[in-house]
Structure formats: C-alpha cells, structure tokens
PDB file of N, CA, C and O in Angstrom:
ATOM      1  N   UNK A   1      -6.219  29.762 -10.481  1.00  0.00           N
ATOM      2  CA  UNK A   1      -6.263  29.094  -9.194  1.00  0.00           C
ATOM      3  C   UNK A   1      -7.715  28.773  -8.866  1.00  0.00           C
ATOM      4  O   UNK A   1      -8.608  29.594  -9.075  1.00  0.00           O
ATOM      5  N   UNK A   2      -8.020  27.111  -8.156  1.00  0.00           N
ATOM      6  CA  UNK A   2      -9.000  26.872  -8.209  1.00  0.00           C
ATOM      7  C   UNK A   2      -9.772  27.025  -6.685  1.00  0.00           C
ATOM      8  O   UNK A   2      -8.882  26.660  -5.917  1.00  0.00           O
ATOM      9  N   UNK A   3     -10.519  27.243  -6.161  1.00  0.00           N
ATOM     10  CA  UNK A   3     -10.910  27.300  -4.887  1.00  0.00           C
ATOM     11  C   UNK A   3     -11.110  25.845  -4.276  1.00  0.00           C
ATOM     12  O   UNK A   3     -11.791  24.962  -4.799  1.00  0.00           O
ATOM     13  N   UNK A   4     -10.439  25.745  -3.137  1.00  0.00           N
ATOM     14  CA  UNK A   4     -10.343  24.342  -2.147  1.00  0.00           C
ATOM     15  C   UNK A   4     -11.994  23.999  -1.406  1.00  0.00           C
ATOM     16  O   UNK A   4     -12.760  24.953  -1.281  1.00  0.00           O
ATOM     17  N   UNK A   5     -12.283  23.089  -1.110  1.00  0.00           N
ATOM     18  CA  UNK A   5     -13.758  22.989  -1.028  1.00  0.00           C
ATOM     19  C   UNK A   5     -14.559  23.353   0.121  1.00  0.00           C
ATOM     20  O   UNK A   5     -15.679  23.052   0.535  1.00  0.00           O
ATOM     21  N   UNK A   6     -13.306  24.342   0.617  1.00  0.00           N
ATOM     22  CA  UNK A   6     -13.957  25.093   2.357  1.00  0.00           C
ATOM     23  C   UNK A   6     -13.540  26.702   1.550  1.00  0.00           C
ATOM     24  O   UNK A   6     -13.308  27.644   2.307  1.00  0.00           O
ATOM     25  N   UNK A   7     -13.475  26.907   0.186  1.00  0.00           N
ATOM     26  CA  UNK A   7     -13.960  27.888  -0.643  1.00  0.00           C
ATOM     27  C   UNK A   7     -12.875  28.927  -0.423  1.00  0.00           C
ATOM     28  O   UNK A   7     -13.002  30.080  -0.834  1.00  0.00           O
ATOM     29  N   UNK A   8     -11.855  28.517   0.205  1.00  0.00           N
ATOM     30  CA  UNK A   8     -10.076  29.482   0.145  1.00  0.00           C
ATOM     31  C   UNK A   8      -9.418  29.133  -1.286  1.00  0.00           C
ATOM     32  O   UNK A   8      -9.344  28.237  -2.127  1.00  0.00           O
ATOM     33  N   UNK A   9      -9.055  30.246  -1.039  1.00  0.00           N
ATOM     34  CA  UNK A   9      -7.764  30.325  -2.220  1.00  0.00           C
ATOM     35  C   UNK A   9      -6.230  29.962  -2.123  1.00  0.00           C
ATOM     36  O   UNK A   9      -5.408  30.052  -3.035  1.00  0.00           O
ATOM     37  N   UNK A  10      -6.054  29.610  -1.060  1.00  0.00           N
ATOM     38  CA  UNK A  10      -4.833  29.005  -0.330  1.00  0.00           C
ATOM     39  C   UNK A  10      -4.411  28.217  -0.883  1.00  0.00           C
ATOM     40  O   UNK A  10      -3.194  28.189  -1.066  1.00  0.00           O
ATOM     41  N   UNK A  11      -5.406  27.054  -1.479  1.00  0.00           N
ATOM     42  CA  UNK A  11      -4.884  25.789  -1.886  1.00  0.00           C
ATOM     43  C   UNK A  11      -5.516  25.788  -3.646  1.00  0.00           C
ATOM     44  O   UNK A  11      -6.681  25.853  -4.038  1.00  0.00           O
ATOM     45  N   UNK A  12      -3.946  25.668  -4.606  1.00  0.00           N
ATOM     46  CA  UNK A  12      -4.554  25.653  -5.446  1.00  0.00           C
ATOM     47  C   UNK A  12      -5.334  24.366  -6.238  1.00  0.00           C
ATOM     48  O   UNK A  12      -6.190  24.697  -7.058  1.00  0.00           O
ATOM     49  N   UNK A  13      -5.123  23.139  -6.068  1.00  0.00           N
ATOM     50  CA  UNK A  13      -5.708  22.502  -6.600  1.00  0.00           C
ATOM     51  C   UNK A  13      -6.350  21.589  -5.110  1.00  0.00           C
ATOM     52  O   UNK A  13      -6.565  20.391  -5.294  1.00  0.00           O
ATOM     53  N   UNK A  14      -6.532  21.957  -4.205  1.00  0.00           N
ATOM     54  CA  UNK A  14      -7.421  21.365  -3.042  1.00  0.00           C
ATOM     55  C   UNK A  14      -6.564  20.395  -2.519  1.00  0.00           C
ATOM     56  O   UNK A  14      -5.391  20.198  -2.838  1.00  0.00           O
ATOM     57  N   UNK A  15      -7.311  19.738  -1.602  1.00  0.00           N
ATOM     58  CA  UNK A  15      -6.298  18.916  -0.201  1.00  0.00           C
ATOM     59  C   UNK A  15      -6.125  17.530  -1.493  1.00  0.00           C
ATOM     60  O   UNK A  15      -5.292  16.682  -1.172  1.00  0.00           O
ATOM     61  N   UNK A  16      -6.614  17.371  -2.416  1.00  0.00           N
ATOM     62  CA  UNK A  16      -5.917  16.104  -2.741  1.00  0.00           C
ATOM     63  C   UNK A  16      -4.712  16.334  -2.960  1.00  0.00           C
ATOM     64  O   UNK A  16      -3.820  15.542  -2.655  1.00  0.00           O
ATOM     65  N   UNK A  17      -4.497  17.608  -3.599  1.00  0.00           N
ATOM     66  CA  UNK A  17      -2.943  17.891  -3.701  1.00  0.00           C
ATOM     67  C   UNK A  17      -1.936  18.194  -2.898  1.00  0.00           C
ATOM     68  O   UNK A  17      -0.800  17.937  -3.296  1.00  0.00           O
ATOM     69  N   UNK A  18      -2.100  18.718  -1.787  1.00  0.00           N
ATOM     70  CA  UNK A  18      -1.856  18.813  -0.734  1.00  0.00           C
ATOM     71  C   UNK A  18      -1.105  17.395  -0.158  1.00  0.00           C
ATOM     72  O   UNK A  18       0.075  17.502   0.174  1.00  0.00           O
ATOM     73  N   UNK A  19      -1.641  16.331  -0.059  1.00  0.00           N
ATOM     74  CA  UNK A  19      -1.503  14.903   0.225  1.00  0.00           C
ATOM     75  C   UNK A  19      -0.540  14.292  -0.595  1.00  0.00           C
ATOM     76  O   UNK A  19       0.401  13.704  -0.062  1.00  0.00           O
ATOM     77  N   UNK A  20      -0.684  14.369  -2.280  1.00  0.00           N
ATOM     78  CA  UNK A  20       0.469  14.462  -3.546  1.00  0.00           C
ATOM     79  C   UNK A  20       1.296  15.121  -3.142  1.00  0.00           C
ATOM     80  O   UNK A  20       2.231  14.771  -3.862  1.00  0.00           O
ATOM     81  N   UNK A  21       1.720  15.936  -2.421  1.00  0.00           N
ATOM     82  CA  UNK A  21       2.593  16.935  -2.810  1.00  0.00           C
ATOM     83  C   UNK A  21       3.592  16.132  -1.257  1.00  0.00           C
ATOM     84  O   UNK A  21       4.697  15.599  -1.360  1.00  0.00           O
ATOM     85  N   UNK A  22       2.922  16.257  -0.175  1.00  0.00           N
ATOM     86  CA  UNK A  22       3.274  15.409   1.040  1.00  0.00           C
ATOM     87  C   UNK A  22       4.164  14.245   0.222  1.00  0.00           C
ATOM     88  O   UNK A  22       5.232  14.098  -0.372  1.00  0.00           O
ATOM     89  N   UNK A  23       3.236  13.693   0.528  1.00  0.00           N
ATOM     90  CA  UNK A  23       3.536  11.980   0.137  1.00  0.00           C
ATOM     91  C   UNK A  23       5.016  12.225  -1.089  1.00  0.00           C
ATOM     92  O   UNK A  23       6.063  11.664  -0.768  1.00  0.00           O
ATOM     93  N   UNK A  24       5.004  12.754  -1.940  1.00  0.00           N
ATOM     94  CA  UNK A  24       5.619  13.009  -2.942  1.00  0.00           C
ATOM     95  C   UNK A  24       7.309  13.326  -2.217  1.00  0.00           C
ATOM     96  O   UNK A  24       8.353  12.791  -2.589  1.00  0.00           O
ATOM     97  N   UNK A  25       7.174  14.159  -1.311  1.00  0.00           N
ATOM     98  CA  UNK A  25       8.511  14.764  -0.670  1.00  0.00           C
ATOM     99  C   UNK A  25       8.893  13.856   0.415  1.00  0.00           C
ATOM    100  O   UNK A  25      10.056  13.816   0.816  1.00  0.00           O
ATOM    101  N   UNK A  26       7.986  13.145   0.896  1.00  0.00           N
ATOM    102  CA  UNK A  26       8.516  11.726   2.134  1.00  0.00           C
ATOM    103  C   UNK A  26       9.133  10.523   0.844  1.00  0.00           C
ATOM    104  O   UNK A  26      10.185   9.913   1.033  1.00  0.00           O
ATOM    105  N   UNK A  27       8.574  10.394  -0.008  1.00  0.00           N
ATOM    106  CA  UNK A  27       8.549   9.151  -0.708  1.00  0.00           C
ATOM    107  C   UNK A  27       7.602   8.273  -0.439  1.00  0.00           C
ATOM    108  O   UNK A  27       7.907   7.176  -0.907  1.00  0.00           O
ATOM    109  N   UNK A  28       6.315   8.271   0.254  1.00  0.00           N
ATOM    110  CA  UNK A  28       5.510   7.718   0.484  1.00  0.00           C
ATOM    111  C   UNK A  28       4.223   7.139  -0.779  1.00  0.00           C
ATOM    112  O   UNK A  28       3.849   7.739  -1.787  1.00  0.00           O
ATOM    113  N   UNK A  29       3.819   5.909  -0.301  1.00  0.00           N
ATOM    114  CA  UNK A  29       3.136   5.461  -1.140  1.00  0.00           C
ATOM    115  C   UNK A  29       1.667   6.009  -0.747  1.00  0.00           C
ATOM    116  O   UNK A  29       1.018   5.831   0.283  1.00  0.00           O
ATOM    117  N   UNK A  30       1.397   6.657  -1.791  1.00  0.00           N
ATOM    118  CA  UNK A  30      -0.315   7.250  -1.883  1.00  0.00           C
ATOM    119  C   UNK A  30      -1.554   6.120  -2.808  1.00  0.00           C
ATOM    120  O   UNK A  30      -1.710   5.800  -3.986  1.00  0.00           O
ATOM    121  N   UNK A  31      -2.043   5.892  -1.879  1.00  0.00           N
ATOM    122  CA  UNK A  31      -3.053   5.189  -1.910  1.00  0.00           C
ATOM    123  C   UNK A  31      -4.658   5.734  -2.381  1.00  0.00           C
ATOM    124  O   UNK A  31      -5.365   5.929  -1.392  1.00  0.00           O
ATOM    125  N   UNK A  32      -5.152   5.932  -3.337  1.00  0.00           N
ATOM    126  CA  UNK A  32      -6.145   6.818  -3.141  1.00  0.00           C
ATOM    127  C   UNK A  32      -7.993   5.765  -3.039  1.00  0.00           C
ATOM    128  O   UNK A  32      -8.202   4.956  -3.943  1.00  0.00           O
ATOM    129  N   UNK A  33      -8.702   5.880  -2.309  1.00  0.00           N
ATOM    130  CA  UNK A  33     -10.078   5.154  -2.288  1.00  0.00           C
ATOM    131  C   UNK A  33     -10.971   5.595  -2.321  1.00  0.00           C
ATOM    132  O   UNK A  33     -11.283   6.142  -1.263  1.00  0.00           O
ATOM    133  N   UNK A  34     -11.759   5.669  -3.209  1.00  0.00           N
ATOM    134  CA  UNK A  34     -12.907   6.481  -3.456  1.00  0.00           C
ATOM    135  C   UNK A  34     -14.322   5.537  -3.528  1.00  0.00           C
ATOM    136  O   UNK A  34     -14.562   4.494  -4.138  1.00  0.00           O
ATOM    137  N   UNK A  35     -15.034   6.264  -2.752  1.00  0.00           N
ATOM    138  CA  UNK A  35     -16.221   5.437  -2.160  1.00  0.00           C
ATOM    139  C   UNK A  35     -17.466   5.373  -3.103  1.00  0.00           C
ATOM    140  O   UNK A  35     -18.221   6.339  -2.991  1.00  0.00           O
ATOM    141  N   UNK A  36     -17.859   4.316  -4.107  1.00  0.00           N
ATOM    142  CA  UNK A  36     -18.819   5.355  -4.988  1.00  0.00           C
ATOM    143  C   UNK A  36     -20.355   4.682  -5.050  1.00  0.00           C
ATOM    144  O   UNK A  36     -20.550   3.711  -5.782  1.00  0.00           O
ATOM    145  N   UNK A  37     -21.470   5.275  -4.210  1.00  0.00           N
ATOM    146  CA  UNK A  37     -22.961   4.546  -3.884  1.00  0.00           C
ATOM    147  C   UNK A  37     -23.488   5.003  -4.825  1.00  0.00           C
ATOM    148  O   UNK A  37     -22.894   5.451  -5.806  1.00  0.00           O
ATOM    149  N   UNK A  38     -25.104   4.946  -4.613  1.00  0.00           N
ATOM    150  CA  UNK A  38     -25.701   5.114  -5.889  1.00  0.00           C
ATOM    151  C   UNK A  38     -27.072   5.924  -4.665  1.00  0.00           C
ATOM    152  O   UNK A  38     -27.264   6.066  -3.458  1.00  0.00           O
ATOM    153  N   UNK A  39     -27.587   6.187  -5.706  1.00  0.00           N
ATOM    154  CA  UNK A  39     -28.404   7.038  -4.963  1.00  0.00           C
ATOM    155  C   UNK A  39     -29.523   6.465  -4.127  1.00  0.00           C
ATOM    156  O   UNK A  39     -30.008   7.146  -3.224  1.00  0.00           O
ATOM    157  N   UNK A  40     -29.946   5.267  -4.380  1.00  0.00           N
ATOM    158  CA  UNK A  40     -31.009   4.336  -4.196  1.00  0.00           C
ATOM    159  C   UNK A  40     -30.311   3.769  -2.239  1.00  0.00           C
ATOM    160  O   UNK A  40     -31.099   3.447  -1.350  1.00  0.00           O
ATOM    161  N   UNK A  41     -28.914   3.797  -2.066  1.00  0.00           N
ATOM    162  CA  UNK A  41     -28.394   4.149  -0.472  1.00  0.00           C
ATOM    163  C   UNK A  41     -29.432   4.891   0.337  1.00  0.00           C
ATOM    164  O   UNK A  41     -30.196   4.633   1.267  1.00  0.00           O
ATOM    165  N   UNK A  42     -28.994   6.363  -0.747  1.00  0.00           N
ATOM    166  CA  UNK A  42     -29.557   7.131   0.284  1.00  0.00           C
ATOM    167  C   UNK A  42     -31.108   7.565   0.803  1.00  0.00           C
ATOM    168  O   UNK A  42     -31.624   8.138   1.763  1.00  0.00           O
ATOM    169  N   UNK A  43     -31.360   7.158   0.012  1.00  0.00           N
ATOM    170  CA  UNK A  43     -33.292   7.113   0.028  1.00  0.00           C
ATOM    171  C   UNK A  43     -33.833   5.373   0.788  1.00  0.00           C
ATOM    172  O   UNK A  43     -35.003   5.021   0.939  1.00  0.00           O
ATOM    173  N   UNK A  44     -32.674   4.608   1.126  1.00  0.00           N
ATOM    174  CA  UNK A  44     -32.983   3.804   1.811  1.00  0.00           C
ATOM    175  C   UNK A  44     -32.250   4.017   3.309  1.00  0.00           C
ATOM    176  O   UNK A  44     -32.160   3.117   4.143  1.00  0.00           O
ATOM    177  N   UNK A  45     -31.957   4.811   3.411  1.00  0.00           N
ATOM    178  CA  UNK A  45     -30.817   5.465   4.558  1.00  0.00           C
ATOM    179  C   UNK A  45     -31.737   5.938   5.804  1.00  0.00           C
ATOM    180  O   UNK A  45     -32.686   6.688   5.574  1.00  0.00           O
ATOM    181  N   UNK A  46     -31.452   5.491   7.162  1.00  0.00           N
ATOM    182  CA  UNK A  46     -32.174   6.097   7.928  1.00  0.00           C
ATOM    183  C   UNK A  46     -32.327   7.627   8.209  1.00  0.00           C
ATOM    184  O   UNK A  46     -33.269   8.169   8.788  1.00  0.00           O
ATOM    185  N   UNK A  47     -31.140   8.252   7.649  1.00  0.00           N
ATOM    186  CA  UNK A  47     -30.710   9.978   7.803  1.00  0.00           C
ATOM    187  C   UNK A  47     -30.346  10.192   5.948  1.00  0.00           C
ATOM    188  O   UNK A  47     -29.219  10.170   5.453  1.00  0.00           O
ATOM    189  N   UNK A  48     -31.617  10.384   5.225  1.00  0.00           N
ATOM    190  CA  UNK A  48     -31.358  10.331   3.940  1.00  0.00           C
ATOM    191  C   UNK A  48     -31.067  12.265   3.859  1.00  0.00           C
ATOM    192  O   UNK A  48     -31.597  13.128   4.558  1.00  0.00           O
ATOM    193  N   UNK A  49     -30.179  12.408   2.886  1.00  0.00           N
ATOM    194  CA  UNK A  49     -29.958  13.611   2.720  1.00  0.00           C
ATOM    195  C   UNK A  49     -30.986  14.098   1.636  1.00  0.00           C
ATOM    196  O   UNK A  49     -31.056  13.419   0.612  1.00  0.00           O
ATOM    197  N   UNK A  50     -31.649  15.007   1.733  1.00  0.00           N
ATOM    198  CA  UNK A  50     -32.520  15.588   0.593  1.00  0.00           C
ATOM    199  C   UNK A  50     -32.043  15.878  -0.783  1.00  0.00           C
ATOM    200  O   UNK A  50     -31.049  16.574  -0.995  1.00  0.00           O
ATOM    201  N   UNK A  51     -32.879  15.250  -1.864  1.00  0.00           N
ATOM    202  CA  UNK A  51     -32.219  15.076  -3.262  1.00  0.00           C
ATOM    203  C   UNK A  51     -31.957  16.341  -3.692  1.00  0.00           C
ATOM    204  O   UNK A  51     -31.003  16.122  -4.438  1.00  0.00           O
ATOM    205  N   UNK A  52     -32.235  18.024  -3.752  1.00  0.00           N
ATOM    206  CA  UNK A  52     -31.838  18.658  -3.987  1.00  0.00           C
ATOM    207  C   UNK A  52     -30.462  19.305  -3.712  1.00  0.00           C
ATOM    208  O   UNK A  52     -29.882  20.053  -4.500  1.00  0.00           O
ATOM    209  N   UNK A  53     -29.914  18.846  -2.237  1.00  0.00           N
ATOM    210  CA  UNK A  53     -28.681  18.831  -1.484  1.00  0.00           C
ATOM    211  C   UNK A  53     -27.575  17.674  -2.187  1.00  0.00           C
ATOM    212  O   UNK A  53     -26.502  18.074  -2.640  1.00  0.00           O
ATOM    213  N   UNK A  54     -27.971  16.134  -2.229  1.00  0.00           N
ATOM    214  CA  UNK A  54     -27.036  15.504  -3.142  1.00  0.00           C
ATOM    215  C   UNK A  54     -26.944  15.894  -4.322  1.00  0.00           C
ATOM    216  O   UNK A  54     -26.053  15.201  -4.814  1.00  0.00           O
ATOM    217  N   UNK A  55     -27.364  16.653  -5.147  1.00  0.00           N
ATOM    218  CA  UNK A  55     -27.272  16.791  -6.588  1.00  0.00           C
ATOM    219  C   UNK A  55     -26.666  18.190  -6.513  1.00  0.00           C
ATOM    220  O   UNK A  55     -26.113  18.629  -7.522  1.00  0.00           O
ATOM    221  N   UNK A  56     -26.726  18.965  -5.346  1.00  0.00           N
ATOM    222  CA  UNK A  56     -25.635  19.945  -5.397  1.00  0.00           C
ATOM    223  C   UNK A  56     -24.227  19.999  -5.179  1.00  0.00           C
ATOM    224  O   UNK A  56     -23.375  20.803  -5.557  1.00  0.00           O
ATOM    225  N   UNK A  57     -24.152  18.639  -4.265  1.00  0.00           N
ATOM    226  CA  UNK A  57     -22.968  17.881  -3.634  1.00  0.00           C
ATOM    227  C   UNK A  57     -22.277  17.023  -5.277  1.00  0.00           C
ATOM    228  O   UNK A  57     -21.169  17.180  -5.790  1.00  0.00           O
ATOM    229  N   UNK A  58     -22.933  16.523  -5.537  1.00  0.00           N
ATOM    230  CA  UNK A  58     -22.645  15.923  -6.950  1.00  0.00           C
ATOM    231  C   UNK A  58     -21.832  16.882  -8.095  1.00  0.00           C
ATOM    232  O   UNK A  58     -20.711  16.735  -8.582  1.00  0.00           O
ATOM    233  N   UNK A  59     -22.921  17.982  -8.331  1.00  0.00           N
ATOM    234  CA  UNK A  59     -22.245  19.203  -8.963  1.00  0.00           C
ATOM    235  C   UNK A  59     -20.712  19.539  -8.709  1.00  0.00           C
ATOM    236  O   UNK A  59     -19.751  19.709  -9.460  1.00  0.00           O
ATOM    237  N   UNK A  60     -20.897  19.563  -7.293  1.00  0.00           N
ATOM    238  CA  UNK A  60     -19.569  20.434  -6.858  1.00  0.00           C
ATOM    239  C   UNK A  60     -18.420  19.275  -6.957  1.00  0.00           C
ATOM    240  O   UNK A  60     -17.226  19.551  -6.842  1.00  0.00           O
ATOM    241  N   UNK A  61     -19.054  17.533  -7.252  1.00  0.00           N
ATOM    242  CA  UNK A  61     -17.602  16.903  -6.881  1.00  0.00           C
ATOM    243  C   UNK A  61     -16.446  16.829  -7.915  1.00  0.00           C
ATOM    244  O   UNK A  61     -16.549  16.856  -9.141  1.00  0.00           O
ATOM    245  N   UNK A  62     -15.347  16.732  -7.174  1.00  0.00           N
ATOM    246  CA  UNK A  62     -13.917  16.226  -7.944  1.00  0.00           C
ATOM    247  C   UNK A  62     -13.590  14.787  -7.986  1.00  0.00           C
ATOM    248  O   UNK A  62     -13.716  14.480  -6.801  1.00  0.00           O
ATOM    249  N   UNK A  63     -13.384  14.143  -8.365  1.00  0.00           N
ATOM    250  CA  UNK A  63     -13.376  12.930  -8.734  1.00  0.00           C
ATOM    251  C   UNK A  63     -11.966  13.015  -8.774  1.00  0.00           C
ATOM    252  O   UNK A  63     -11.276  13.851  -9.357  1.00  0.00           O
ATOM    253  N   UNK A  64     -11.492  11.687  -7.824  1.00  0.00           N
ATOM    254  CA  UNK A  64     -10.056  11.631  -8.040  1.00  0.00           C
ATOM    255  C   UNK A  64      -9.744  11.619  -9.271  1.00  0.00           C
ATOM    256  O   UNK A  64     -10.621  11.437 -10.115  1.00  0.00           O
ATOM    257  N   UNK A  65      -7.963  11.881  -9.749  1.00  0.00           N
ATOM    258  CA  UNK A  65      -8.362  11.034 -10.974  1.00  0.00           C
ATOM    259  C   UNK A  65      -7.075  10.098 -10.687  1.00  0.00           C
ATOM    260  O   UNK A  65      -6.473  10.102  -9.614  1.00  0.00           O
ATOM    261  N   UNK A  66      -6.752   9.324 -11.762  1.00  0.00           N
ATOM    262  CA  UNK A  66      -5.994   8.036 -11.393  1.00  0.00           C
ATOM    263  C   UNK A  66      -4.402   8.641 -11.076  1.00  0.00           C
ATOM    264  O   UNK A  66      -3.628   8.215 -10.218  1.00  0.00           O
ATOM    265  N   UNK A  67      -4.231   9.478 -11.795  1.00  0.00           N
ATOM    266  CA  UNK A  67      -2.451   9.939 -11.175  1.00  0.00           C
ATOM    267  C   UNK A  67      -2.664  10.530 -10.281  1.00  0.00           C
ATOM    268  O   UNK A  67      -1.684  11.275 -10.247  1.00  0.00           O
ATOM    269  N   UNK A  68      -3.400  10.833  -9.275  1.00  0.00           N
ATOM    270  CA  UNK A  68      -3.157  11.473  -8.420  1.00  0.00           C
ATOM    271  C   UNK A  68      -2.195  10.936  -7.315  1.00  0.00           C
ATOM    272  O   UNK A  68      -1.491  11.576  -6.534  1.00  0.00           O
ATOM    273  N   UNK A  69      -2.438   8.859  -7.538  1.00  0.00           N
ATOM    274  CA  UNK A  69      -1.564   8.623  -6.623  1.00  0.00           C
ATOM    275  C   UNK A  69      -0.983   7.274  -6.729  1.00  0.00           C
ATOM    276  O   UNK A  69      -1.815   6.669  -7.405  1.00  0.00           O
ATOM    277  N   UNK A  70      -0.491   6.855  -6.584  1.00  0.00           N
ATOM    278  CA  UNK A  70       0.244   5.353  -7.117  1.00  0.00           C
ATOM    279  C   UNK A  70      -0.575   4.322  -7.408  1.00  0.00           C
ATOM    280  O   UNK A  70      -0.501   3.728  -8.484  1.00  0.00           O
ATOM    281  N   UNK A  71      -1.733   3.914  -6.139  1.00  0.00           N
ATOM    282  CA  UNK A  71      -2.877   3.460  -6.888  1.00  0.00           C
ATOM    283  C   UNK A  71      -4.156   3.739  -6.236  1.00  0.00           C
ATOM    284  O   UNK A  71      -4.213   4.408  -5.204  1.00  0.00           O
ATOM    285  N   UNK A  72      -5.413   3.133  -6.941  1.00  0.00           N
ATOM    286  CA  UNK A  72      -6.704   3.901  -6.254  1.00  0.00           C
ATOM    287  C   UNK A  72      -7.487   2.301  -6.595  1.00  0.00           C
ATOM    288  O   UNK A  72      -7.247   1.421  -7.422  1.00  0.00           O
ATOM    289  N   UNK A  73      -8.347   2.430  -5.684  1.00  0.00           N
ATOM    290  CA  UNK A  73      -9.230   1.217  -5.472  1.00  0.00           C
ATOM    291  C   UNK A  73     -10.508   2.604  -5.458  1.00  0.00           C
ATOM    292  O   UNK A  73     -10.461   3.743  -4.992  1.00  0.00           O
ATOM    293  N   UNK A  74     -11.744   1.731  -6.311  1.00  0.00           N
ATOM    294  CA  UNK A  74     -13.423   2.414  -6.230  1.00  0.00           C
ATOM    295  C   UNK A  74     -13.819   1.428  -5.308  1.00  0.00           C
ATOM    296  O   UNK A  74     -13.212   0.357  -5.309  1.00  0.00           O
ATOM    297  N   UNK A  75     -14.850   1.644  -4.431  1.00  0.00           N
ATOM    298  CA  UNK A  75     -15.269   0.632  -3.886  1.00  0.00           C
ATOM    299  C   UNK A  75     -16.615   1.052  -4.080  1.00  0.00           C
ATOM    300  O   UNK A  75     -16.992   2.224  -4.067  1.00  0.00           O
ATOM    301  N   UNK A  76     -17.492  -0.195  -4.305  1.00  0.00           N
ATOM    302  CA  UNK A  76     -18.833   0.182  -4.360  1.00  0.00           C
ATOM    303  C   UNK A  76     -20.103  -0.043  -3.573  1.00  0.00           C
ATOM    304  O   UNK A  76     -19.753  -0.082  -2.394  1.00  0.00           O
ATOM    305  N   UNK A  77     -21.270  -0.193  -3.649  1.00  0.00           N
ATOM    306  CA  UNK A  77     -22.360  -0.684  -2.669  1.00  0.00           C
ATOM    307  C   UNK A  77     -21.979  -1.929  -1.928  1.00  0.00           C
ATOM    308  O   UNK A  77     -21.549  -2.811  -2.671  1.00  0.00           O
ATOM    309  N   UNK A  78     -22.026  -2.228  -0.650  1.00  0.00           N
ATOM    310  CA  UNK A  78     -21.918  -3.469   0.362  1.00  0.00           C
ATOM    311  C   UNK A  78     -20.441  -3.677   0.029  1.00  0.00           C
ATOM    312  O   UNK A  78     -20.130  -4.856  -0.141  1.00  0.00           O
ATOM    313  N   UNK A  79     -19.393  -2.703  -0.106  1.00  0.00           N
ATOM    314  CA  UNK A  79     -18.019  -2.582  -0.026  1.00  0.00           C
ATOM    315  C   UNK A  79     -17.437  -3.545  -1.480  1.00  0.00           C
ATOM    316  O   UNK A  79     -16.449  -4.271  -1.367  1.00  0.00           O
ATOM    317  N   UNK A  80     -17.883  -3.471  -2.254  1.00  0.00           N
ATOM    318  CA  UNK A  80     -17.773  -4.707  -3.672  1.00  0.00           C
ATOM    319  C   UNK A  80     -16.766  -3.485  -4.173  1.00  0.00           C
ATOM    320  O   UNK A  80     -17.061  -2.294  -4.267  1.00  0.00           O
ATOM    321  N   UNK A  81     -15.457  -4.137  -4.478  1.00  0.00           N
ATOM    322  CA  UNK A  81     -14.420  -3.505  -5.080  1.00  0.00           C
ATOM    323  C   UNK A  81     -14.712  -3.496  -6.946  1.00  0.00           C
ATOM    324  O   UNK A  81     -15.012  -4.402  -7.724  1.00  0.00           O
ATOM    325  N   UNK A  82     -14.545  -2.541  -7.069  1.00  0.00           N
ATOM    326  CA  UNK A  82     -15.041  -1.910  -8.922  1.00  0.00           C
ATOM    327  C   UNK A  82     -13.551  -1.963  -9.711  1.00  0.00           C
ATOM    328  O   UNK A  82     -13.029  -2.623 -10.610  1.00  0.00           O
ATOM    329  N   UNK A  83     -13.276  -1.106  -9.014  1.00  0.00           N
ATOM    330  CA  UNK A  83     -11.835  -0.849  -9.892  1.00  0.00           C
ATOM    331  C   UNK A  83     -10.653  -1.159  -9.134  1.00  0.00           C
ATOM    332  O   UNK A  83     -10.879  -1.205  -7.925  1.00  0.00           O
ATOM    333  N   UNK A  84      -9.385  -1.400  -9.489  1.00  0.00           N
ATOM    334  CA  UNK A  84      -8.231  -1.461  -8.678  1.00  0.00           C
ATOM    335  C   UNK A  84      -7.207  -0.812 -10.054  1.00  0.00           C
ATOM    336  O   UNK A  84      -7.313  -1.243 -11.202  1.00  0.00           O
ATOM    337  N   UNK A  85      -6.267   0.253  -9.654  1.00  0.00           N
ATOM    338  CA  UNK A  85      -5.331  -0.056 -10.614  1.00  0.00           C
ATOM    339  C   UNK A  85      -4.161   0.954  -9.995  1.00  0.00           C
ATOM    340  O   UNK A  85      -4.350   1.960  -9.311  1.00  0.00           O
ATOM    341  N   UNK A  86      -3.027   0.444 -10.391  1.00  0.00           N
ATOM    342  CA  UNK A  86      -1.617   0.823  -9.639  1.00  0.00           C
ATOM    343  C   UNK A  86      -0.880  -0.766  -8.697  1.00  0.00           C
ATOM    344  O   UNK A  86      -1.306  -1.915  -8.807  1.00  0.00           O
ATOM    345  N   UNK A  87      -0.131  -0.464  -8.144  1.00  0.00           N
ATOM    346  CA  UNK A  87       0.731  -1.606  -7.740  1.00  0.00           C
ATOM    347  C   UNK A  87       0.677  -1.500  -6.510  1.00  0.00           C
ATOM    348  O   UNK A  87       1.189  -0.474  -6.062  1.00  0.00           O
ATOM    349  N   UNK A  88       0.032  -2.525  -5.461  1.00  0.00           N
ATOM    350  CA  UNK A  88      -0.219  -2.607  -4.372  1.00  0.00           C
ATOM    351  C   UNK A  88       0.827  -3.576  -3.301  1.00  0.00           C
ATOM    352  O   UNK A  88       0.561  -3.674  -2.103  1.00  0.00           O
TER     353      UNK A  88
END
C-alpha cells in the first residue's frame, strides 16, 4: 500500500483512484487533464517557487497515466494542447 499525498494510508493508490473507482460505479465519463509547464514559467512568475522546493515537488510526482480514465488531454505553456487521446 502506497501512501496518498497528504501521507495516509487510507488510500491505497491516492485520490486519482478514488475518482476511478467513483466514476467507475456511476458510469461516468472520466476525463483526466494534466497541466504540464516547464520550468522557465516559474522563474518568470511573479510568486516563483524556489528551485529546491520544485524539484522536490517533481520527485514526489505521479503522473497520470493514460488508463486511468477514458481520456486525458496534456495541456501545455499558453494552454497549447500536446496530447489528446481517448474518445471525447
């Protein structure tokens, strides 16, 4: 069991699953969007987060992955769509 990212053991594979598991028992269509900047944002950012803090944030991330949900759009810098895949 993996720890959820507010560091409980409650949830074993974290709130994305949580949402799968929902959606899954309504019949609902899961949509997943994942936001993905580059670092050069945040050092142009008026409230830049300190590079030792994003690269710990980085460490710790989960990355959707594509089954998690029927379909997932990346979206990238100035909202420019990257990826699309699943049936919308």
């Amino acid at each position: 069991m993996t720890k959820c990212r507010l560091g409980c053991n409650s949830h074993p594979k974290g709130f994305r699953e949580i949402t799968r598991q929902l959606g899954s028992q309504y019949g609902a269509l899961i949509t997943l969007v994942a936001f993905q900047q580059t670092e050069a944002n945040n050092k142009n950012s008026r409230h830049s987060v300190p590079s030792d803090v994003l690269k710990s944030q980085v460490d710790r991330l989960q990355w959707p992955a594509r089954s998690g949900g029927h379909c997932m759009l990346v979206i990238g810098n100035q909202g420019v769509e990257l990826s699309r895949t699943g049936r919308f």
